[in-house]
LUMZADREN-980216 format. One record per residue: residue number from 1; residue in three letters; x, y, z of N, C-alpha, C, O in turn. Coordinates in steps of 0.05 Angstrom, whole numbers. Example, Ala and Ser with C-alpha at 12.3 -4.5 7.8 and 13.67 -1.06 7.14 Angstrom:
2
+-----+---------+--------+--------+--------+--------+--------+--------+--------+--------+--------+--------+--------+--------+
| num | residuo |   n.px |   n.py |   n.pz |  ca.px |  ca.py |  ca.pz |   c.px |   c.py |   c.pz |   o.px |   o.py |   o.pz |
+-----+---------+--------+--------+--------+--------+--------+--------+--------+--------+--------+--------+--------+--------+
|   1 |     Ala |    264 |   -114 |    156 |    246 |    -90 |    156 |    264 |    -66 |    156 |    285 |    -66 |    169 |
|   2 |     Ser |    257 |    -45 |    142 |    273 |    -21 |    143 |    258 |      1 |    157 |    268 |     23 |    161 |
+-----+---------+--------+--------+--------+--------+--------+--------+--------+--------+--------+--------+--------+--------+
REM end
This chain:
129
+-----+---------+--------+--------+--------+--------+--------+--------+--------+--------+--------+--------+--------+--------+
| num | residuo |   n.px |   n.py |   n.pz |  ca.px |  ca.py |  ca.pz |   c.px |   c.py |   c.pz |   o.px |   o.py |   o.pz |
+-----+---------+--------+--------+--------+--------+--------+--------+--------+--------+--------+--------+--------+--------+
|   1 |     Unk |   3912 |   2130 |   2090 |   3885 |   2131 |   2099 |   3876 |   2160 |   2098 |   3891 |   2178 |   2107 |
|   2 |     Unk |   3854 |   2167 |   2090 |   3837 |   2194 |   2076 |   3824 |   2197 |   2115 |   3816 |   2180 |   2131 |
|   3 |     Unk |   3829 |   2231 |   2116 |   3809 |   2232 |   2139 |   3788 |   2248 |   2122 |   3787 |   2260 |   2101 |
|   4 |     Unk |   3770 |   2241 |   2144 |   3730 |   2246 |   2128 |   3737 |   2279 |   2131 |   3751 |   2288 |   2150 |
|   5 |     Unk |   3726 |   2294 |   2111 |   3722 |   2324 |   2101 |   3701 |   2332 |   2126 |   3712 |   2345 |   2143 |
|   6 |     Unk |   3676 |   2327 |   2131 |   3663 |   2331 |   2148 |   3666 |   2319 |   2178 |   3652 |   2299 |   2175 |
|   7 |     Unk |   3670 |   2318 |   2196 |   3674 |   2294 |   2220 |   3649 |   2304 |   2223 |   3639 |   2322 |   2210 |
|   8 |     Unk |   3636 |   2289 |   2248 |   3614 |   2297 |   2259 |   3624 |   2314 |   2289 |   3646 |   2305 |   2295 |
|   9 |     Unk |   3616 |   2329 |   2304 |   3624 |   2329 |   2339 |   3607 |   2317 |   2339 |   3586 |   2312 |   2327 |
|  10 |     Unk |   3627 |   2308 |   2372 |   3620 |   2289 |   2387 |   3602 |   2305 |   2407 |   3605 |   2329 |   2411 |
|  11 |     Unk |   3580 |   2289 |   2421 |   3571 |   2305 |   2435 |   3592 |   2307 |   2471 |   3608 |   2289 |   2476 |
|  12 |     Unk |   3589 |   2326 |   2488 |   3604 |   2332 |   2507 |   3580 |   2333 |   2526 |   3559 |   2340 |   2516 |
|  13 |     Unk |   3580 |   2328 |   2549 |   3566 |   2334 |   2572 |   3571 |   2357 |   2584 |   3593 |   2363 |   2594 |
|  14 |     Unk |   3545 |   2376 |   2584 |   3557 |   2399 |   2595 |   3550 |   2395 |   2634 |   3531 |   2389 |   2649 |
|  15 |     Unk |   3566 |   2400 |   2635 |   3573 |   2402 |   2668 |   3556 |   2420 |   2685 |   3556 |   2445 |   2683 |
|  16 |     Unk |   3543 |   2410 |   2699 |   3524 |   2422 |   2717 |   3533 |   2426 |   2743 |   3543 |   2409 |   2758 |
|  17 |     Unk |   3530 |   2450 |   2746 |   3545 |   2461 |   2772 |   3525 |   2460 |   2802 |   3521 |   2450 |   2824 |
|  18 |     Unk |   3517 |   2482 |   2780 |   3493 |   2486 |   2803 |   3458 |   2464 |   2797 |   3435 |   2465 |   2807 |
|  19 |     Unk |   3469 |   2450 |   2782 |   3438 |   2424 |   2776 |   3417 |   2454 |   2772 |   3402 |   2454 |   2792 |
|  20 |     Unk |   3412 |   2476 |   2756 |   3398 |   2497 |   2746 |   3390 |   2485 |   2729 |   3366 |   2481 |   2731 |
|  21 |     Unk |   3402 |   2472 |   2707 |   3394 |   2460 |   2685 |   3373 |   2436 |   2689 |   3362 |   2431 |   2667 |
|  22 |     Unk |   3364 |   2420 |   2708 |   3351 |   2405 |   2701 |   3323 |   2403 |   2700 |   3313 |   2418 |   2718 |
|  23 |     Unk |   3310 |   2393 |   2690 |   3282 |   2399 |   2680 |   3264 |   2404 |   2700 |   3281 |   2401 |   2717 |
|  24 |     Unk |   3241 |   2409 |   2715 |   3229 |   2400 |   2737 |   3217 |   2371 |   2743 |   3196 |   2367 |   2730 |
|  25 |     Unk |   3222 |   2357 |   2755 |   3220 |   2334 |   2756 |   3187 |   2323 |   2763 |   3174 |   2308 |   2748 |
|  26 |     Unk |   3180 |   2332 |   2784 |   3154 |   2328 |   2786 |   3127 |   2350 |   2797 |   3127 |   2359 |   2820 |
|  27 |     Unk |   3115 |   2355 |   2786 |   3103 |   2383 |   2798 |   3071 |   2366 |   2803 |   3060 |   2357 |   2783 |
|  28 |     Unk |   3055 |   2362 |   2833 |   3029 |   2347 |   2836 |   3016 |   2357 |   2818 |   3014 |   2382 |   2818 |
|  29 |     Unk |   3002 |   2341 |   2798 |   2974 |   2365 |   2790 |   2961 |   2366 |   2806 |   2967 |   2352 |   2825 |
|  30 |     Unk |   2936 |   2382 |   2809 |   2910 |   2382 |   2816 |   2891 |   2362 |   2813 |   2876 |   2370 |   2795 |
|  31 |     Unk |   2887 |   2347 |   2818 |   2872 |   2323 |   2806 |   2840 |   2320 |   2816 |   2823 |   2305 |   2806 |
|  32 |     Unk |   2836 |   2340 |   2843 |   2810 |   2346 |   2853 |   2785 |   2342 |   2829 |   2767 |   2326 |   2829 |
|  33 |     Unk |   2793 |   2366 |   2807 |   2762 |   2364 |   2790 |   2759 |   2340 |   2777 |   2737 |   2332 |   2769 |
|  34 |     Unk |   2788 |   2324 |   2772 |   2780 |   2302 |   2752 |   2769 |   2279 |   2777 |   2755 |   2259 |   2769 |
|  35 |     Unk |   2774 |   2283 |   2802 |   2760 |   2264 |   2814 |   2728 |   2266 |   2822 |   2714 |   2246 |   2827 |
|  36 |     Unk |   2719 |   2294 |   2822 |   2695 |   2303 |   2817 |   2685 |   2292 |   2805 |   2667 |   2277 |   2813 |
|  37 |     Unk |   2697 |   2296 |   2764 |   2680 |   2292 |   2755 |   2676 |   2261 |   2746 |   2653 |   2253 |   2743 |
|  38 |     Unk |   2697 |   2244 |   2743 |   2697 |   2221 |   2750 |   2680 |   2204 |   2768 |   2675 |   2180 |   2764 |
|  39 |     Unk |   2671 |   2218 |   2788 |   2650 |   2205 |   2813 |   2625 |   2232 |   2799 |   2608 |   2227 |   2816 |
|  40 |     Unk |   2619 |   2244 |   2789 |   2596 |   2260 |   2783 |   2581 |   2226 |   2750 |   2561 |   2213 |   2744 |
|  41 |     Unk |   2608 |   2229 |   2744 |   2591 |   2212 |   2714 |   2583 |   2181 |   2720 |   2563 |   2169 |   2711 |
|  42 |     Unk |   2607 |   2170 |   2741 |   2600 |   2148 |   2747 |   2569 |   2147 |   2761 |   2554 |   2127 |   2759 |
|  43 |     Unk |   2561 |   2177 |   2776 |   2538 |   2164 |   2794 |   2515 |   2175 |   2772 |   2492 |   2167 |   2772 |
|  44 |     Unk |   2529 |   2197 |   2751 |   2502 |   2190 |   2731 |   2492 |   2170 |   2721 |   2468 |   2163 |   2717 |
|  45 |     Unk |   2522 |   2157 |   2712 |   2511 |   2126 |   2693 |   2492 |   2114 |   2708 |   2471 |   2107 |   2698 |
|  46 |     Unk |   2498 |   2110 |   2736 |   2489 |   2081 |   2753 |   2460 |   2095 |   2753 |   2442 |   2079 |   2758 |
|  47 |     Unk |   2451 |   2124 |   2748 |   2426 |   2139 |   2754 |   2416 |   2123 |   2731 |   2400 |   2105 |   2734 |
|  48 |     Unk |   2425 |   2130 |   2711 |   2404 |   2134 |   2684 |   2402 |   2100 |   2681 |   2379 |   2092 |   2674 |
|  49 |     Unk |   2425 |   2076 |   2686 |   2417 |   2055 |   2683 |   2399 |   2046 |   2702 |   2390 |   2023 |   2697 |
|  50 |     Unk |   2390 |   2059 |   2724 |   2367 |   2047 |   2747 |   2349 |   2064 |   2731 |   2333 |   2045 |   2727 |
|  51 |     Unk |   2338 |   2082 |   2720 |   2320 |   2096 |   2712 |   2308 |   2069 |   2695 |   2287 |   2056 |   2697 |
|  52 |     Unk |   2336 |   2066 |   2675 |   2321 |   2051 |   2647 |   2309 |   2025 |   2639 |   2295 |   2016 |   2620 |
|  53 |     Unk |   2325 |   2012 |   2669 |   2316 |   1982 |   2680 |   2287 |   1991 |   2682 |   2270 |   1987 |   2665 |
|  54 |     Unk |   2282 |   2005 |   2705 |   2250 |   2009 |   2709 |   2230 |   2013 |   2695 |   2207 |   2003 |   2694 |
|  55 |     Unk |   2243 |   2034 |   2681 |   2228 |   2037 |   2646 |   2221 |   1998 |   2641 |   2199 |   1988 |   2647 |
|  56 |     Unk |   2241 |   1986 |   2631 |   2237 |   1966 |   2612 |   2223 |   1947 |   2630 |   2213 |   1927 |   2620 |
|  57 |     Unk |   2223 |   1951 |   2654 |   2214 |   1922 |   2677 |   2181 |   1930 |   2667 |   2166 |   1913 |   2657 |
|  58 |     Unk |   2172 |   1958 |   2672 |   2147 |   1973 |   2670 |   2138 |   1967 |   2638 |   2114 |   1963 |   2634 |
|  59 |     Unk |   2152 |   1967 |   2621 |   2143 |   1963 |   2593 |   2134 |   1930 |   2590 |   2113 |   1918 |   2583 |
|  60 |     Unk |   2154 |   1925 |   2597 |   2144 |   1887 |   2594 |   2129 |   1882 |   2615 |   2114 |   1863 |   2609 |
|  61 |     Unk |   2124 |   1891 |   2641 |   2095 |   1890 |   2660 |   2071 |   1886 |   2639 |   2057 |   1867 |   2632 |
|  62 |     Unk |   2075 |   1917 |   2629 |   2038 |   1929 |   2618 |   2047 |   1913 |   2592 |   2026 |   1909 |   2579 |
|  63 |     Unk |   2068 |   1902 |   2579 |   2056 |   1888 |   2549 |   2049 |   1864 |   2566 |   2025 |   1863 |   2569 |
|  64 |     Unk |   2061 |   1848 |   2577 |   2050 |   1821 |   2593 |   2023 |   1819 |   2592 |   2009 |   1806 |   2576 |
|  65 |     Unk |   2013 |   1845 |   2622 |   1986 |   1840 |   2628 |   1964 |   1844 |   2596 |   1942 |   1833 |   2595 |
|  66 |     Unk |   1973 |   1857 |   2579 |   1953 |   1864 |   2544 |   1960 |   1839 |   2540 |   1939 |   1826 |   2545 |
|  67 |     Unk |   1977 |   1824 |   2532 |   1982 |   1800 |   2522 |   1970 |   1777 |   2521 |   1965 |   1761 |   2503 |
|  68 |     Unk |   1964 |   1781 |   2559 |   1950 |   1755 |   2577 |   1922 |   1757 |   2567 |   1908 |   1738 |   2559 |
|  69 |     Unk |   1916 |   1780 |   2567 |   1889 |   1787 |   2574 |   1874 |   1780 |   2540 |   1850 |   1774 |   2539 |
|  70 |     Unk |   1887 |   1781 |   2523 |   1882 |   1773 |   2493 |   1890 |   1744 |   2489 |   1875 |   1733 |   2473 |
|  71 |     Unk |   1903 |   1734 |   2496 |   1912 |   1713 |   2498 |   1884 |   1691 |   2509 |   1870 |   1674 |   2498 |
|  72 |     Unk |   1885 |   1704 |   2538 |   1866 |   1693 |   2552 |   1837 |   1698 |   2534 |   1826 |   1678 |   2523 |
|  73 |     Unk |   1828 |   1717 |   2531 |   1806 |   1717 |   2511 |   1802 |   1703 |   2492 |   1779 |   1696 |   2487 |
|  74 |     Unk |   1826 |   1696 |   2475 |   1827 |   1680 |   2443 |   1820 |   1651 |   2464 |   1797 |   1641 |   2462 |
|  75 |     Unk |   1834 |   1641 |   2480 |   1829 |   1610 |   2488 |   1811 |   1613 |   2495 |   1801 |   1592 |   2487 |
|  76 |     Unk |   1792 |   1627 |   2508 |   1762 |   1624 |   2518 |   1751 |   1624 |   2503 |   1734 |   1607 |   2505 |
|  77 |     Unk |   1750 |   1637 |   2479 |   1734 |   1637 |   2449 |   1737 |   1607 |   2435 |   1718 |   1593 |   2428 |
|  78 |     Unk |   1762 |   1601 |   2432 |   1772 |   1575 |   2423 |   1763 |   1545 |   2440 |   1760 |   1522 |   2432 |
|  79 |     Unk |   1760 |   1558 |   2465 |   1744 |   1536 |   2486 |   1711 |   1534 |   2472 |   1699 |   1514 |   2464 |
|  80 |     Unk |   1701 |   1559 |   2473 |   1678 |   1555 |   2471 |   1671 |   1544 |   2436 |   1654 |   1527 |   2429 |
|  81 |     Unk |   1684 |   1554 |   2426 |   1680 |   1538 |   2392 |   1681 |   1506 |   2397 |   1664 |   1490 |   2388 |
|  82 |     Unk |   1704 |   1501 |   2412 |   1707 |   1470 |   2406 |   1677 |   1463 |   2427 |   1665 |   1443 |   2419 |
|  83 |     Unk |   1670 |   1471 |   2442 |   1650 |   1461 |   2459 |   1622 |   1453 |   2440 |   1616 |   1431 |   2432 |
|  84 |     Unk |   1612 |   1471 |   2435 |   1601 |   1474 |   2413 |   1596 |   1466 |   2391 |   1573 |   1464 |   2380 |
|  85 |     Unk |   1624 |   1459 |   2379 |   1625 |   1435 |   2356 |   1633 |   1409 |   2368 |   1636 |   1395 |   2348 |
|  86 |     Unk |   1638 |   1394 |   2391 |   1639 |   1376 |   2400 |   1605 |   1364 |   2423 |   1602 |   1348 |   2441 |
|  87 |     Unk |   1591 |   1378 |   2411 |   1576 |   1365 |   2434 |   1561 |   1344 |   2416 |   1559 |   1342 |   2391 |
|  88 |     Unk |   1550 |   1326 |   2437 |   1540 |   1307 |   2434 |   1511 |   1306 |   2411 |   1505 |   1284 |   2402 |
|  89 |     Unk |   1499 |   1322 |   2406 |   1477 |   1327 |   2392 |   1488 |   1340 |   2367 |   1476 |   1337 |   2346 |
|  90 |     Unk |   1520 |   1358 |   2367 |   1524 |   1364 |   2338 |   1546 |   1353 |   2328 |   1570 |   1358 |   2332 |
|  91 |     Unk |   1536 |   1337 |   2314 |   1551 |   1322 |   2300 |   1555 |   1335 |   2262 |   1567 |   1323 |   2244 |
|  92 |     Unk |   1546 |   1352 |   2262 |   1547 |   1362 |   2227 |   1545 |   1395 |   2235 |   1535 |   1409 |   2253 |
|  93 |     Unk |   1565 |   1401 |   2208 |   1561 |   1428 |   2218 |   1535 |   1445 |   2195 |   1535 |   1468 |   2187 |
|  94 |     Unk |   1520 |   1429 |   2189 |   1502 |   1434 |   2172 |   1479 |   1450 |   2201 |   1476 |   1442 |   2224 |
|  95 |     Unk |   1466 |   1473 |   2186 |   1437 |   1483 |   2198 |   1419 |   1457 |   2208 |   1423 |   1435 |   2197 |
|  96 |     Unk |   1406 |   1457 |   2222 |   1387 |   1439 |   2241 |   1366 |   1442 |   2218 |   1350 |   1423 |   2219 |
|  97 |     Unk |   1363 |   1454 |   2205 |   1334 |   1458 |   2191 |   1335 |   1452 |   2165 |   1317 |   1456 |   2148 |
|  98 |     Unk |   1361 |   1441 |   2162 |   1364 |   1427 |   2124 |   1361 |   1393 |   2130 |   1369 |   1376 |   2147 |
|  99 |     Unk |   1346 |   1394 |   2110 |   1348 |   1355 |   2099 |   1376 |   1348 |   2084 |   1384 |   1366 |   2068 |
| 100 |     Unk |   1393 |   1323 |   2086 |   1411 |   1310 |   2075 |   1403 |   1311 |   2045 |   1381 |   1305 |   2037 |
| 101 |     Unk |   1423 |   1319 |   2030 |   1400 |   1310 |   2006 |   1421 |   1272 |   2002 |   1442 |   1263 |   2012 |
| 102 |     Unk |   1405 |   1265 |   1985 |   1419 |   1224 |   1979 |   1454 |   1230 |   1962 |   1463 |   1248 |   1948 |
| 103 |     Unk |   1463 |   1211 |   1971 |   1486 |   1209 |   1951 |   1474 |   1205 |   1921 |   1453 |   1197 |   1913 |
| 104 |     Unk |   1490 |   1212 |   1912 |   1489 |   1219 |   1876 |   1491 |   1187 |   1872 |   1502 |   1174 |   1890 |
| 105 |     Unk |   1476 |   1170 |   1841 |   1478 |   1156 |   1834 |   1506 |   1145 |   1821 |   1504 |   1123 |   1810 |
| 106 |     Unk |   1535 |   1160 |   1819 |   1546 |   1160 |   1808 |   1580 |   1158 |   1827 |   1604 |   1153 |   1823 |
| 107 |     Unk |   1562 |   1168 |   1850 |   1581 |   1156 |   1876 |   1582 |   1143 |   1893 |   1595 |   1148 |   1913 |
| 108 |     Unk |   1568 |   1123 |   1890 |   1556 |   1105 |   1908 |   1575 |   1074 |   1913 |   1570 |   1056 |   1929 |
| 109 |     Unk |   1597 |   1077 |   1892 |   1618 |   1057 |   1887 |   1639 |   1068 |   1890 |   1658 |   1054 |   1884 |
| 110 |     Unk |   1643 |   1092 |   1898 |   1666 |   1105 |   1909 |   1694 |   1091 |   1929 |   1718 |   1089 |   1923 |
| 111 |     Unk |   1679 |   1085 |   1952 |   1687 |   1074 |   1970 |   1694 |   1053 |   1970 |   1707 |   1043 |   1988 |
| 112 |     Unk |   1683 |   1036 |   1940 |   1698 |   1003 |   1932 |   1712 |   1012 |   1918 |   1736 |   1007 |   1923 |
| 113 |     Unk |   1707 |   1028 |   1896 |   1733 |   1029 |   1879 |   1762 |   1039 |   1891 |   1782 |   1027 |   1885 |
| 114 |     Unk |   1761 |   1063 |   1910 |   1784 |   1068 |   1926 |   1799 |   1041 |   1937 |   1823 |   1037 |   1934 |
| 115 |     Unk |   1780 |   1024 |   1950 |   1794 |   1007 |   1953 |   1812 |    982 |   1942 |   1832 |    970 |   1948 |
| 116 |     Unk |   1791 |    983 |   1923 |   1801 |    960 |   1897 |   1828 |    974 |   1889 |   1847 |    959 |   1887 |
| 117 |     Unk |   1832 |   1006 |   1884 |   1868 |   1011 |   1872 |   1879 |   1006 |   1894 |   1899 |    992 |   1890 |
| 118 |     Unk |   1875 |   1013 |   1922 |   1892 |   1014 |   1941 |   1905 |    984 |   1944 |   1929 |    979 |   1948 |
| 119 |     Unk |   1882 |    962 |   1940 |   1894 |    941 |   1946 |   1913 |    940 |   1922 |   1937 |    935 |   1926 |
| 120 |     Unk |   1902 |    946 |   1891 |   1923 |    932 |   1876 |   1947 |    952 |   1873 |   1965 |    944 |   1858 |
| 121 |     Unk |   1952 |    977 |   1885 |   1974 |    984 |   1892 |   1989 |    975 |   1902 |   2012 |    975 |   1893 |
| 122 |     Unk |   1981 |    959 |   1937 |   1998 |    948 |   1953 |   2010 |    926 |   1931 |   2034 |    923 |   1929 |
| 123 |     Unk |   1993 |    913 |   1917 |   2003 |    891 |   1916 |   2023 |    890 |   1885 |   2032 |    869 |   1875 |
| 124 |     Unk |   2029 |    925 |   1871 |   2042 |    924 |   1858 |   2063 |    933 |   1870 |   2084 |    933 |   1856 |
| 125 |     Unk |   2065 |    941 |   1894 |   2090 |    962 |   1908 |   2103 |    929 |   1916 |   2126 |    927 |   1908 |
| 126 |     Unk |   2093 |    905 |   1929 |   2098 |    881 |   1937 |   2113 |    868 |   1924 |   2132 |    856 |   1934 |
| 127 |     Unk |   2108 |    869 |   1895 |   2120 |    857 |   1868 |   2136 |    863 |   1859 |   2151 |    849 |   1845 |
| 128 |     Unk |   2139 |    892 |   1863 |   2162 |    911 |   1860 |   2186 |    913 |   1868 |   2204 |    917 |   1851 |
| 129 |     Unk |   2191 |    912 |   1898 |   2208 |    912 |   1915 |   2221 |    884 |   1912 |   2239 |    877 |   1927 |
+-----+---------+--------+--------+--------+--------+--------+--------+--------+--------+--------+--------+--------+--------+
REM end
């Protein structure tokens, strides 16, 4: 059996007498400023998010009340149109001061002939099916 050209050492424990050697174990930090600033940012956030609510409560207030107020205007306009064209005396939206002129000689069978295809539509859709 060959022994290895290189061995490795082994490692050894070096012996502590006086425990000099060991690292410091725990030293408190200071933790005062990070609790500062920790409670400094937290009470900014909660600032600036009460600021920005109010902002937006106040923005959608004043668009509301513009909104209503156009809103409300268009339906009063739209009230009064339909009033207007529904009343009882106007029935055409023609000027008060024109004459009808007569139906044309050439449409005067209009209203039979529509009906004459309609019927023989139905009655080819009937035949169909």
């Amino acid at each position: 059996m060959a022994i290895p050209f290189n061995t490795p050492v082994q490692p050894t424990p070096d012996p502590e007498y006086l425990r000099w050697s060991k690292p410091i174990a725990s030293v408190p930090a200071d933790t005062s400023k990070e609790v500062a600033l920790k409670g400094t940012g937290k009470l900014l956030d909660e600032g600036v998010t009460a600021i920005d609510t109010g902002i937006k409560k106040g923005i959608a207030r004043d668009v509301d009340t513009q909104v209503d107020q156009i809103r409300d205007e268009y339906t009063h306009n739209l009230q009064l149109a339909d009033a207007s064209i529904n009343k009882d005396d106007a029935q055409t939206l023609l000027p008060a001061n024109t004459t009808a002129k007569p139906i044309p000689k050439q449409l005067e069978n209009v209203v039979r002939d529509a009906a004459t295809l309609e019927s023989a539509r139905q009655r080819l859709t009937t035949t169909v099916s």
